[in-house]
ROFILO-126789 format. One line per 5 residues: their letters; for each residue z, y, x of N, C-alpha, C. Coordinates in steps of 0.02 Angstrom, whole numbers, plus 50000, padded with zeros to 5 digits. Example, Ala and Ser with C-alpha at 12.3 -4.5 7.8 and 13.67 -1.06 7.14 Angstrom:
2
as = 50390/49716/50660/50390/49775/50615/50390/49835/50660; 50354/49888/50642/50357/49947/50684/50394/50002/50645 $
# end
This chain:
397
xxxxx = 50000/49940/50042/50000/50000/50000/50000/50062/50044; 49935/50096/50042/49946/50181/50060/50010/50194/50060; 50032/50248/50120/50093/50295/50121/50094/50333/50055; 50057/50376/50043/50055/50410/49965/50050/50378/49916; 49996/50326/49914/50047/50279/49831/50106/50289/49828 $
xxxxx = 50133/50243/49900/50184/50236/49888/50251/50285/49870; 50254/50334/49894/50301/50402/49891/50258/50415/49823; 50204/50395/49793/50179/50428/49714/50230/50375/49661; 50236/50326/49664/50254/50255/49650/50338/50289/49634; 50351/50290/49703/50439/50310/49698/50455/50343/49654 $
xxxxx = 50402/50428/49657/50436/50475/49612/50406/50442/49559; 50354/50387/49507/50361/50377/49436/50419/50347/49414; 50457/50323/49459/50513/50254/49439/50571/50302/49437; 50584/50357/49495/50615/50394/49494/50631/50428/49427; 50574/50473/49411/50566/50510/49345/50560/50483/49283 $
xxxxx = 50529/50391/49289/50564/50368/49218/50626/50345/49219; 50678/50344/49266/50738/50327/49258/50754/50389/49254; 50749/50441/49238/50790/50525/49253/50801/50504/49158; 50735/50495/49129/50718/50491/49050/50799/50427/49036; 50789/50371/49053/50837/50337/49049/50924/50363/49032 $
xxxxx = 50930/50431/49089/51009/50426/49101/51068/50379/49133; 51032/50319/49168/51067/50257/49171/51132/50304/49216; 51204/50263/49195/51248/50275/49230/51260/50295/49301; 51269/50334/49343/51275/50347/49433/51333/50301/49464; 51377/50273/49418/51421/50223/49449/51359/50168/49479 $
xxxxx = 51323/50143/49461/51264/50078/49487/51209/50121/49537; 51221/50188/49576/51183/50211/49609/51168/50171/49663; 51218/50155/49692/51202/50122/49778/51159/50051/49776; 51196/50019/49728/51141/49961/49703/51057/49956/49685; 51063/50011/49634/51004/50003/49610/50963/50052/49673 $
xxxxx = 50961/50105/49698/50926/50146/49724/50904/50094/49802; 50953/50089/49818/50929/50025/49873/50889/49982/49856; 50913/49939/49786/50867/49897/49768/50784/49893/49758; 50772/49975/49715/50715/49997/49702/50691/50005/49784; 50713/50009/49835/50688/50055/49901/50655/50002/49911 $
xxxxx = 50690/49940/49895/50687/49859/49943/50618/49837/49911; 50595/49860/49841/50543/49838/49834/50466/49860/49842; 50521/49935/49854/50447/49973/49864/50440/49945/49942; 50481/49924/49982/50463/49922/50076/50421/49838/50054; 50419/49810/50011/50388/49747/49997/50324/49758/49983 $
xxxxx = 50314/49790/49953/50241/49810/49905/50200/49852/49970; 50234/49887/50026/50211/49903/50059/50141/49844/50102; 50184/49799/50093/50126/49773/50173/50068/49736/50165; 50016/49748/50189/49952/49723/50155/49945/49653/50152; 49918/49630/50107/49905/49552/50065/49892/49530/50157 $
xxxxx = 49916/49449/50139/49897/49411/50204/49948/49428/50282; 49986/49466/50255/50028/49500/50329/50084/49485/50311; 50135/49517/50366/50194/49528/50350/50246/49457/50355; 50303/49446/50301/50349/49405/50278/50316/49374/50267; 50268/49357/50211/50224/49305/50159/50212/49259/50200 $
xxxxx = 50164/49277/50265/50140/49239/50310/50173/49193/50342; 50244/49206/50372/50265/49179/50401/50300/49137/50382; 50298/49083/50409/50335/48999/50373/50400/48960/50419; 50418/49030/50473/50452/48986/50498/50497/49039/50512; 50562/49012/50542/50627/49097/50559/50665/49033/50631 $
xxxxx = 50649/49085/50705/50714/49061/50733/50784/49093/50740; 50834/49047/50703/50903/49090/50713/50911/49113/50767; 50957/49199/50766/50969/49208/50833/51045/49242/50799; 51066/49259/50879/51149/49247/50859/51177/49311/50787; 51218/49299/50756/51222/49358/50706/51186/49315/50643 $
xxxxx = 51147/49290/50646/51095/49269/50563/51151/49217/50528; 51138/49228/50453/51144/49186/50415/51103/49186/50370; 51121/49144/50318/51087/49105/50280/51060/49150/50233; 51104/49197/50223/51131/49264/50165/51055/49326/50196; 51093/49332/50248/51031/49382/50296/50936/49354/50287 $
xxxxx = 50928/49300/50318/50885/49257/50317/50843/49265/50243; 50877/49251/50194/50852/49212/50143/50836/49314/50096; 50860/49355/50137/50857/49442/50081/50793/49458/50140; 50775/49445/50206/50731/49470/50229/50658/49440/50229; 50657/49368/50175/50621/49338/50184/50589/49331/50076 $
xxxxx = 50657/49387/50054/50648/49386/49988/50635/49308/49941; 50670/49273/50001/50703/49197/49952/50774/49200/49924; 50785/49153/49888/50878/49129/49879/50885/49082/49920; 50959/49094/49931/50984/49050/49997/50967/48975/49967; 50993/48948/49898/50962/48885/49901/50912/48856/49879 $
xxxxx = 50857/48926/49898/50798/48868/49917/50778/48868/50008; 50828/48911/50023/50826/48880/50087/50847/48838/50123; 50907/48805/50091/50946/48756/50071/50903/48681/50074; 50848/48701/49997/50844/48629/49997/50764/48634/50044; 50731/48683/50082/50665/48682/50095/50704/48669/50171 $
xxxxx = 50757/48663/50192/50787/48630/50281/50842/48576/50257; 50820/48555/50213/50893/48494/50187/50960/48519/50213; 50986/48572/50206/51029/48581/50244/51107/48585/50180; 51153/48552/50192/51228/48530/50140/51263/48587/50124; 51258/48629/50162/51306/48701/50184/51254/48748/50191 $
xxxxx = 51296/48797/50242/51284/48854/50250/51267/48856/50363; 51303/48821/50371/51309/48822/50451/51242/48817/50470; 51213/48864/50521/51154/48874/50551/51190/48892/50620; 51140/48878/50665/51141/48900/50740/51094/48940/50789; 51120/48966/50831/51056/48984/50872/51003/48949/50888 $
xxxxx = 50953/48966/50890/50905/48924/50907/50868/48881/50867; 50895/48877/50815/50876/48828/50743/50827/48878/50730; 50763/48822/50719/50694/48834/50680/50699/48831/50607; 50706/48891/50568/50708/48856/50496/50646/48863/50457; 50637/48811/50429/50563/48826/50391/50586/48868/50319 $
xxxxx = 50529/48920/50317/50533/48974/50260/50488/48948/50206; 50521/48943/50147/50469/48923/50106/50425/48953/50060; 50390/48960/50015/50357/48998/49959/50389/49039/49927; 50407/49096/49940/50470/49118/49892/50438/49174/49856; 50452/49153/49783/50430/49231/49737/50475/49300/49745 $
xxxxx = 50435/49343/49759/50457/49412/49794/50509/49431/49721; 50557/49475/49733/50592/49510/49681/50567/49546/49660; 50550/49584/49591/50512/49637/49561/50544/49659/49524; 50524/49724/49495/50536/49765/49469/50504/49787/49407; 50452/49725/49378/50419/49748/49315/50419/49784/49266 $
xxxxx = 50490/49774/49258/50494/49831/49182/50538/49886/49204; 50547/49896/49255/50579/49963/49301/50531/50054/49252; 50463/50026/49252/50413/50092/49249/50439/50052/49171; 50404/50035/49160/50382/50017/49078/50436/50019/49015; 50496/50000/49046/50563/49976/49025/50602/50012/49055 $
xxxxx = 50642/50062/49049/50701/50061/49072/50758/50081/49023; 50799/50038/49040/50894/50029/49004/50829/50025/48902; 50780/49975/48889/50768/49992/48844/50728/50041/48786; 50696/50085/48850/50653/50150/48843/50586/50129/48854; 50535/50111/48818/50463/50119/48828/50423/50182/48854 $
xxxxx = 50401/50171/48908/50372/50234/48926/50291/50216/48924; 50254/50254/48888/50174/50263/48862/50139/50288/48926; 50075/50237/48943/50053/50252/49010/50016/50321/49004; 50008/50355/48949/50028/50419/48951/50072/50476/49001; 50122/50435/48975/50184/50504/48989/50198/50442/49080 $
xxxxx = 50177/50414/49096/50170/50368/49188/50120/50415/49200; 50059/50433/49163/50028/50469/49214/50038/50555/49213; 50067/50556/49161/50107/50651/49178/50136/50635/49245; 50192/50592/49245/50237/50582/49298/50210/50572/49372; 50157/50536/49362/50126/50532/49432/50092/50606/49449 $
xxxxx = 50058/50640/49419/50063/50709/49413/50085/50748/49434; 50136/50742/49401/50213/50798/49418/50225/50760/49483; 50233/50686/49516/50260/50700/49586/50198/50713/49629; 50141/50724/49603/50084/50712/49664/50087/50808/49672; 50117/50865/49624/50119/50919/49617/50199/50923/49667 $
xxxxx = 50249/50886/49661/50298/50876/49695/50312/50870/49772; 50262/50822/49780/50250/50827/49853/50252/50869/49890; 50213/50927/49881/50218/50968/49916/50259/51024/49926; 50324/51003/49909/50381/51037/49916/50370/51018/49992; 50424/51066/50034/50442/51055/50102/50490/51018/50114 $
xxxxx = 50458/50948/50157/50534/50902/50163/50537/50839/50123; 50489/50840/50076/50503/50778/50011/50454/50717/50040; 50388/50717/50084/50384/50644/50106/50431/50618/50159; 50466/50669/50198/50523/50655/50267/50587/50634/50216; 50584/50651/50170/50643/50612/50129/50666/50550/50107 $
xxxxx = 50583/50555/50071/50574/50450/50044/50557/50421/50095; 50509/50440/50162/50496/50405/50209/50560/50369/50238; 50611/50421/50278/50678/50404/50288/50713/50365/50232; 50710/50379/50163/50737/50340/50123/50731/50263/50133; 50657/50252/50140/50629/50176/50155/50646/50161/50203 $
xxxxx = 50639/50172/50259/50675/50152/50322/50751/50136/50338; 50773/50183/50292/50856/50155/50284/50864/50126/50242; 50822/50078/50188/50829/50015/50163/50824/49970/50194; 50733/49962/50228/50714/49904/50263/50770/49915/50332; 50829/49947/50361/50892/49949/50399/50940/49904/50348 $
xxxxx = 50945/49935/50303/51017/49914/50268/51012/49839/50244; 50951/49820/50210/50926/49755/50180/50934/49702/50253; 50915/49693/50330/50912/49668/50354/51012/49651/50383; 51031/49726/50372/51097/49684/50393/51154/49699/50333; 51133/49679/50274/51167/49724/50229/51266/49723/50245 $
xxxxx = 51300/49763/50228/51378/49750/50220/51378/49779/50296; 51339/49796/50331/51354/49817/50400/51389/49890/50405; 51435/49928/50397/51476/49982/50404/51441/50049/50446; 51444/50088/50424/51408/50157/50435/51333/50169/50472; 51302/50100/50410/51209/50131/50392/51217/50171/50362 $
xxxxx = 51154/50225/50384/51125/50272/50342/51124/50268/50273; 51096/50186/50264/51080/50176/50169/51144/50170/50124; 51190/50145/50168/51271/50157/50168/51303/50229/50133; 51279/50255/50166/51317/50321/50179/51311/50358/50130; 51204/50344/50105/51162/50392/50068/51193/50389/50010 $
xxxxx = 51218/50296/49993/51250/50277/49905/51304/50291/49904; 51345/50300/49968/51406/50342/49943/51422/50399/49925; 51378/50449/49945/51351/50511/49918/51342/50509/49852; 51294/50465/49856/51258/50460/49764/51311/50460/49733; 51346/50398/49737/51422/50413/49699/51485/50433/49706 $
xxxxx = 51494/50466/49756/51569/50498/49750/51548/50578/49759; 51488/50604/49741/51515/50693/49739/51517/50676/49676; 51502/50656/49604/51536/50638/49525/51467/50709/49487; 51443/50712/49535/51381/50746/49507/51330/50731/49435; 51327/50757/49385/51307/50725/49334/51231/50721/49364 $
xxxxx = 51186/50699/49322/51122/50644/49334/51073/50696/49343; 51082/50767/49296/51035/50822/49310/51045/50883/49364; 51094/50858/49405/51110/50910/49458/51070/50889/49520; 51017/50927/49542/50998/50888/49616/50998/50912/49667; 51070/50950/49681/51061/50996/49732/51114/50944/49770 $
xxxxx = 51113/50922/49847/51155/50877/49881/51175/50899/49939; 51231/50875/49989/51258/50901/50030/51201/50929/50086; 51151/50893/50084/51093/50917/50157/51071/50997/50116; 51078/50995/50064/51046/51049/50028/50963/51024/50010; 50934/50967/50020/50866/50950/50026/50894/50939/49935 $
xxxxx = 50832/50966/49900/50831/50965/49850/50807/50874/49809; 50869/50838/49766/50834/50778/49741/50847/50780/49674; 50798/50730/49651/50830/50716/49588/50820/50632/49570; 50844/50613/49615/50870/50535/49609/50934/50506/49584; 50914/50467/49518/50945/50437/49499/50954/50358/49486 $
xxxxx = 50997/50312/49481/51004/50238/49470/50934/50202/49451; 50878/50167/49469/50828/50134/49443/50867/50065/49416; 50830/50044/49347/50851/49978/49328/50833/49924/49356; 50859/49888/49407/50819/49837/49415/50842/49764/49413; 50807/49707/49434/50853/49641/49401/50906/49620/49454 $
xxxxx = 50944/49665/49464/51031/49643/49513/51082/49662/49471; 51111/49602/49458/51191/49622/49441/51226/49598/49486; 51313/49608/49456/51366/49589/49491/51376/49635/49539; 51436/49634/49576/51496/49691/49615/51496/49648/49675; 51502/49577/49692/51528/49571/49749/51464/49535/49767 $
xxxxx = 51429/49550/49833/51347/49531/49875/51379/49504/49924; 51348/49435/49934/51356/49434/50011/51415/49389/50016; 51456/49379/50095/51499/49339/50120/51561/49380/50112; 51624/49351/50106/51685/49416/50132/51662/49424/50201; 51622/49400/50242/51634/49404/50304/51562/49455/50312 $
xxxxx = 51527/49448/50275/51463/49506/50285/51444/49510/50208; 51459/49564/50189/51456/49589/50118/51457/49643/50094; 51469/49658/50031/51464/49727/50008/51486/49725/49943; 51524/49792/49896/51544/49778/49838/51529/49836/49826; 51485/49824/49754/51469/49894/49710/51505/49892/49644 $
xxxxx = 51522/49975/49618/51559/49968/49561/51634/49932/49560; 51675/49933/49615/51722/49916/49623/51788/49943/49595; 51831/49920/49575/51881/49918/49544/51950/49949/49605; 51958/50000/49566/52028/50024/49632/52121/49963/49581; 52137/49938/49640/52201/49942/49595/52252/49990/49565 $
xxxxx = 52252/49968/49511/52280/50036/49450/52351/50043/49500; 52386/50102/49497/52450/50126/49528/52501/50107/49474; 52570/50085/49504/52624/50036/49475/52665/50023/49533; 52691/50095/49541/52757/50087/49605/52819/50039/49581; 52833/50031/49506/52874/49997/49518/52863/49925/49506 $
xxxxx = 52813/49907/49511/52772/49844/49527/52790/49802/49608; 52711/49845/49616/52680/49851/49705/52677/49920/49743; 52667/49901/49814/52670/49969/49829/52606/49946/49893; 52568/49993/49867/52480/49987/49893/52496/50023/49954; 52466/49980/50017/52504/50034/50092/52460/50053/50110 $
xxxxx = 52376/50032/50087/52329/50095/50105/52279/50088/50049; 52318/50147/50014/52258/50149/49943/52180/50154/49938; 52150/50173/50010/52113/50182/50017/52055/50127/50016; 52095/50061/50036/52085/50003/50043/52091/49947/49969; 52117/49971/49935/52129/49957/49891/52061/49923/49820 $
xxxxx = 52024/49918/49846/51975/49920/49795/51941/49826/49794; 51937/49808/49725/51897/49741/49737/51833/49740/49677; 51828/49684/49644/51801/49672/49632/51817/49666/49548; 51800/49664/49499/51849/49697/49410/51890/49620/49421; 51870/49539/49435/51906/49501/49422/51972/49494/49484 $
xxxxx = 51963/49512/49541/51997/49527/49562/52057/49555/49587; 52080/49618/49561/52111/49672/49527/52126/49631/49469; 52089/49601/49414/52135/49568/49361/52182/49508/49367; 52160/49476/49411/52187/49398/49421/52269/49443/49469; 52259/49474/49532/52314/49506/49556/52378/49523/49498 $
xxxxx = 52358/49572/49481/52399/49622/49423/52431/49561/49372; 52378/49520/49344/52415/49470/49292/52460/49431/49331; 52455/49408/49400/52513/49360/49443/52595/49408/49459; 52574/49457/49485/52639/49511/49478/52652/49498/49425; 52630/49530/49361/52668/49536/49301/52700/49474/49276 $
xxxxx = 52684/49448/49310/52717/49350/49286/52758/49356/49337; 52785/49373/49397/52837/49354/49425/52896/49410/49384; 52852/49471/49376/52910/49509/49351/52942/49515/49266; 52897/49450/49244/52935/49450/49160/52990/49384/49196; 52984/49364/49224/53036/49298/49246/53091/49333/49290 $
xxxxx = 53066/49385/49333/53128/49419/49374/53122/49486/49361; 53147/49522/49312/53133/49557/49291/53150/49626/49371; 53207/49606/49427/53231/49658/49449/53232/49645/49521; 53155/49619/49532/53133/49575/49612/53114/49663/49610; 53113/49684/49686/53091/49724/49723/53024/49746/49737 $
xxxxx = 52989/49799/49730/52886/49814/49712/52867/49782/49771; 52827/49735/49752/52786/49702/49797/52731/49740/49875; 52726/49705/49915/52668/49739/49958/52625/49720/49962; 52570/49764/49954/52477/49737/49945/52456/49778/49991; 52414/49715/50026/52390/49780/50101/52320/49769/50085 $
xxxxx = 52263/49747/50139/52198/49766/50109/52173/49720/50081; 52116/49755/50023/52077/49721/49976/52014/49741/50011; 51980/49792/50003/51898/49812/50026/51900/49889/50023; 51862/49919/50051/51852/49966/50055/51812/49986/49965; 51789/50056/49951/51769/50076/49898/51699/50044/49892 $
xxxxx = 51652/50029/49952/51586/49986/49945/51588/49956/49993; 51664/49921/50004/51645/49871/50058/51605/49864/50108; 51588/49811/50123/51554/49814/50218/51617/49792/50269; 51622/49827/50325/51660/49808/50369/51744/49832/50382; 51773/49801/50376/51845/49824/50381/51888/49827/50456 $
xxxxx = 51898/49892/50468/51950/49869/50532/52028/49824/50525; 52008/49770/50571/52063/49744/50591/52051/49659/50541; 52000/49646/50520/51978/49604/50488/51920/49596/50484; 51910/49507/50485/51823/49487/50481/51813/49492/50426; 51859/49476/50388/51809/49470/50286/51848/49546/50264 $
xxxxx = 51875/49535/50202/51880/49587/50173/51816/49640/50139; 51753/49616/50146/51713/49647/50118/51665/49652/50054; 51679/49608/50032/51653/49605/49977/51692/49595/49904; 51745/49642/49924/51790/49631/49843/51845/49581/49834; 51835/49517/49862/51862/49466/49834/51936/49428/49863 $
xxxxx = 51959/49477/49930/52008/49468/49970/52061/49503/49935; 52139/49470/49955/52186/49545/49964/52231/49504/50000; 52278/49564/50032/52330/49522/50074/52399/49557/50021; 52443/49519/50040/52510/49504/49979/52566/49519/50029; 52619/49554/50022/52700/49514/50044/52715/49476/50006 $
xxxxx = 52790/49454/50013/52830/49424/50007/52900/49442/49964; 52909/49404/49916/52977/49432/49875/53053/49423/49949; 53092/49459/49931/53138/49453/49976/53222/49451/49928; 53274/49433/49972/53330/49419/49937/53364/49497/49930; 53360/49546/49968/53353/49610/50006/53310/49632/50040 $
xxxxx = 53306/49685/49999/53214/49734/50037/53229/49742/50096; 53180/49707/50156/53189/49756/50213/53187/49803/50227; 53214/49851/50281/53204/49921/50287/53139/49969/50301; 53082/49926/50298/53027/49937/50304/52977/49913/50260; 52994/49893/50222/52973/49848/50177/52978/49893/50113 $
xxxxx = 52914/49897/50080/52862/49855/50099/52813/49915/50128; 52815/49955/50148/52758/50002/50183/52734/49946/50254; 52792/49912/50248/52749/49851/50310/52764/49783/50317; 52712/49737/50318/52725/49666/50304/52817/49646/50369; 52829/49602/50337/52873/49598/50358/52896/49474/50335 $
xxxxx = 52899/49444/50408/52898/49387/50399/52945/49349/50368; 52927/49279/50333/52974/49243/50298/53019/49190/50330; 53057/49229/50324/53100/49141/50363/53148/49122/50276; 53193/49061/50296/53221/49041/50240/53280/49080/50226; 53337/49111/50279/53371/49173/50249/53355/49217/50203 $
xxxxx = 53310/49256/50227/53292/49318/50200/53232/49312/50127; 53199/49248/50124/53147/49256/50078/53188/49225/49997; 53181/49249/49957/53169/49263/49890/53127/49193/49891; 53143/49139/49859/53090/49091/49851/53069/49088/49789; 53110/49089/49718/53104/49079/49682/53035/49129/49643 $
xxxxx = 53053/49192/49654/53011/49248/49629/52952/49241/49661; 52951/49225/49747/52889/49218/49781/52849/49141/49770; 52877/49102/49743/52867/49040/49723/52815/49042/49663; 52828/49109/49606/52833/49114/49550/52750/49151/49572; 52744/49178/49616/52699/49225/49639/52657/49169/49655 $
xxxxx = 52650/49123/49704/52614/49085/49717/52580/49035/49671; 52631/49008/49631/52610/48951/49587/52559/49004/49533; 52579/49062/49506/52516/49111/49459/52448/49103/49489; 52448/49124/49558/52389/49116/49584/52367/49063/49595; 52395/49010/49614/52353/48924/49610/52341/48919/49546 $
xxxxx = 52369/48915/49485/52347/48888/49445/52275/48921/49412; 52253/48977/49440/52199/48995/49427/52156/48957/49451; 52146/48923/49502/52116/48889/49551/52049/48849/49517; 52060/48813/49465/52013/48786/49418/51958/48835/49372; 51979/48895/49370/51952/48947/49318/51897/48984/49364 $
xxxxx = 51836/48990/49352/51786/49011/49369/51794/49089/49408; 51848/49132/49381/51885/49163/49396/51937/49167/49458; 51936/49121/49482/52018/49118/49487/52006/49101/49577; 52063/49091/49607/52089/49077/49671/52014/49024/49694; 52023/49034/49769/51967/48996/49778/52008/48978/49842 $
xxxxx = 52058/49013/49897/52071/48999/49934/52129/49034/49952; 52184/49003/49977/52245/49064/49981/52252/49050/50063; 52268/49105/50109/52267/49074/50186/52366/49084/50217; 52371/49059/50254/52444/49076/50282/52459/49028/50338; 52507/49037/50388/52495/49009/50462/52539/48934/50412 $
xxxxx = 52506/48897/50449/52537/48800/50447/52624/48816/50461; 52658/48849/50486/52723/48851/50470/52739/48874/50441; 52735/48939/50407/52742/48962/50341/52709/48904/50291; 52674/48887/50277/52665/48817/50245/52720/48777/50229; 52733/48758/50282/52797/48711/50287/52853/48720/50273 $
xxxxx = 52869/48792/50302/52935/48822/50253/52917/48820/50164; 52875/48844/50147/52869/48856/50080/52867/48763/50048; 52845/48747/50068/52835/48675/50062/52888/48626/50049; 52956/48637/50126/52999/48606/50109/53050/48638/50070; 53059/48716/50049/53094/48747/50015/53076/48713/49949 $
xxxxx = 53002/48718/49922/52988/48706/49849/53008/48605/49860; 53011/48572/49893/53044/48496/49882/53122/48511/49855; 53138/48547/49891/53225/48566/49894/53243/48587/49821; 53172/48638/49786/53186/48673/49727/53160/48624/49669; 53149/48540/49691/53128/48495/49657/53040/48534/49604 $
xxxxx = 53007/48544/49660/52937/48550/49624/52921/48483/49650; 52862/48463/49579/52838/48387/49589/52809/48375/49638; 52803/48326/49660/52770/48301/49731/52685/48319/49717; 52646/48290/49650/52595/48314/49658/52563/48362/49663; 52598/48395/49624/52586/48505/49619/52580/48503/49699 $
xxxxx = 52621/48503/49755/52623/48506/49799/52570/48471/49866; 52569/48414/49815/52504/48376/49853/52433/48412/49845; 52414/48443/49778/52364/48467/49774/52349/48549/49779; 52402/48583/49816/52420/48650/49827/52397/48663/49899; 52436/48621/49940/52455/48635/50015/52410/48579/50060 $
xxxxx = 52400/48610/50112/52352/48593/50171/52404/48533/50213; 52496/48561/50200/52534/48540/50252/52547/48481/50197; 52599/48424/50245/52586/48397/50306/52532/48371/50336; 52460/48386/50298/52394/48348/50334/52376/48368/50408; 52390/48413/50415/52380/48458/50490/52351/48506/50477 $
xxxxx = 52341/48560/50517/52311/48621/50503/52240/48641/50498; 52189/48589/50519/52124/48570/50541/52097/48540/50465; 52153/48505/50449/52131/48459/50378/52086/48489/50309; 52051/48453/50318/52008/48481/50227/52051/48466/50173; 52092/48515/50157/52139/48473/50085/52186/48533/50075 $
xxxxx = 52206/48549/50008/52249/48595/49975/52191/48662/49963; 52226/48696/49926/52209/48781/49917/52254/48812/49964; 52299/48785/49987/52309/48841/50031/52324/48801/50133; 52266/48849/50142/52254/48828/50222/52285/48882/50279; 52276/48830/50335/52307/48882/50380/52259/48929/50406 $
xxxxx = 52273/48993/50445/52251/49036/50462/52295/49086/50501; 52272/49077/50587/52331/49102/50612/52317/49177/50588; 52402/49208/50613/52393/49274/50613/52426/49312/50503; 52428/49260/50484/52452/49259/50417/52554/49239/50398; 52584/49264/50436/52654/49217/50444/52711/49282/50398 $
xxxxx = 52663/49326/50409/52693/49372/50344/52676/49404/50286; 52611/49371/50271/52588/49407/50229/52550/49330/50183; 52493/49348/50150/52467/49271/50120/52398/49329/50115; 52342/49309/50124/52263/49302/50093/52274/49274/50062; 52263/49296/49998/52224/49258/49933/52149/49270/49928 $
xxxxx = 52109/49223/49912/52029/49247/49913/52012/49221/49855; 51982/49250/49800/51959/49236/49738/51864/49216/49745; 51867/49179/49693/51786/49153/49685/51735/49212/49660; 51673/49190/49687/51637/49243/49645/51622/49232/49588; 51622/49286/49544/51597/49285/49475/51536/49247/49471 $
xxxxx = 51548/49237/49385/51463/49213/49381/51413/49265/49381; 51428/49312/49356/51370/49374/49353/51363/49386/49430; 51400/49388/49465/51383/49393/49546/51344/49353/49594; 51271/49357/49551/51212/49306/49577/51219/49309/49648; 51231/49349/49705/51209/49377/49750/51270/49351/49807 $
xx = 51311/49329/49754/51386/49324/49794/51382/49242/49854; 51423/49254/49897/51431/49177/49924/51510/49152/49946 $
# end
């Protein structure tokens, strides 16, 4: 596709979504999304991705990466390298298979429900081919595209450009007809409809979360030690909040819990942690018999003196039993001796042997495939809980 189609193309999709109104909370999503298809449509028949049938891993790739730059789903990459999992290596040849490109069909034609008459498509192409020649507006979308085909290859990667651009989009709270923006470069871009749903993309370990959920404030709950961090994914934030409130209808006068990080506001990369990015993490304290003096503005470890078992017991078992619910717990992490304390405390507090058999990793060893909750050094005061992805979260892994 011509450079000018293409920048003609942008502003029709552009200007029939202006007609739309679609919400600016789904900016970073959709505007990326639309970028990703226009950098597709770009490359001439017979070239490009299409052509190529084969990918060698190199260090950094996964399956997730691989399968968005090649505009497949991971499992058909799955079943086109027989491969059980996810584990790839350097040096691995993977064969790429036939994959139908993502589109955007009813983006022009359709949007949020709006028929647009190839009429009023060709005013619009019009009006941007009269648009153009503002000063600055092909250095805009050009750069726009370029910081997709950036962001799409490593998406969830922490301070891209295409990053940066959707956080703009949504946090100056700018209504949909204002297009004046911090560069001062005059836009009027708004959310395109296109076929992506779901909040949490990607790995916790390379990911991204749109439309994210802050946890609601409830000092005498929890006490959030960097609110900033605070943000997941809507089931996320719900499954949390409903497990507190169950320890605290049973103890009514346990001490506000500590919640340290969940994800950033669009996720990506977190300091001081590999996952955490895509919504679906949070880290927890611990109920105590007496608040420590630091506590809870800072995790603080469990031994059997000082820990509260019953209330923190009460905390744990809420969150396993989600474990089955599509919703619910997918993995809780904590070091193999904290295990064991909690483990032989709850024998002591006569919990059944099987609850326990099908809970805990310990006594299998720390290496072992078995329980929801595994070890993970570096966890001896706090607990990861990691929730599943939604079903609407096609994109999720």
């Amino acid at each position: 596709m011509h450079r000018s189609a293409s920048v003609r193309t942008w502003r029709v999709i552009v200007r029939a979504a202006t007609l739309a109104a679609m919400p600016r909370d789904r900016a970073l999503l959709s505007i990326c999304a639309a970028a990703f298809v226009m950098a597709a449509g770009a490359a001439p028949a017979g070239a490009g991705v299409a052509a190529r049938r084969s990918h060698v891993v190199t260090s950094g790739d996964s399956l997730w990466k691989i399968a968005r730059a090649y505009q497949c789903e991971v499992d058909e990459l799955r079943r086109a390298n027989r491969l059980d999992g996810n584990v790839i290596h350097a040096g691995q040849r993977l064969r790429i298979p036939p994959c139908r490109p993502r589109t955007a069909s009813a983006t022009v034609t359709a949007i949020r429900g709006r028929d647009l008459t190839a009429e009023r498509i060709r005013r619009d192409e019009a009006d941007a081919s009269r648009d153009r020649s503002r000063t600055g507006e092909d250095r805009v979308n050009d750069e726009r595209e370029e910081e997709r085909e950036a962001h799409g290859a490593d998406v969830g990667e922490e301070g891209t450009a295409g990053e940066r651009a959707g956080e703009r989009a949504i946090d100056t709270g700018r209504p949909a007809g204002d297009a004046s923006t911090e560069t001062g470069v005059e836009e009027d871009l708004v959310p395109v409809a296109v076929p992506l749903t779901g909040q949490s993309f990607g790995r916790p370990q390379n990911g991204y979360l749109v439309s994210g959920r802050h946890m609601p404030s409830n000092p005498a709950a929890y006490y959030l030690r960097r609110p900033e961090r605070a943000w997941g994914a809507d089931h996320t934030v719900d499954q949390l909040v409903r497990a507190i409130h169950a320890v605290r209808r049973r103890f009514p006068r346990v001490h506000p819990l500590a919640i340290g990080d969940l994800s950033t506001r669009h996720g990506g990369r977190l300091s001081m942690h590999g996952s955490h990015q895509s919504g679906r993490d949070a880290d927890i304290g611990f109920y105590f018999r007496q608040r420590p003096r630091d506590y809870p503005k800072s995790f603080v470890v469990a031994t059997a003196d000082n820990l509260d078992f019953p209330a923190t017991w009460a905390l744990i078992s809420a969150l396993c039993k989600t474990a089955d619910s599509v919703l619910g717990v997918e993995r809780i992490y904590m070091t193999y001796s904290t295990q064991a304390l909690f483990y032989r405390l709850a024998r002591k507090h006569r919990v059944p042997a099987d609850q326990l058999e099908k809970w805990f990793q310990y006594p299998h060893g720390r290496r072992a495939d078995h329980g929801i909750i595994r070890h993970e050094p570096g966890h001896e005061e706090h607990i990861h809980v990691r929730f599943r992805c939604a079903p609407a979260d096609l994109e999720c892994e």
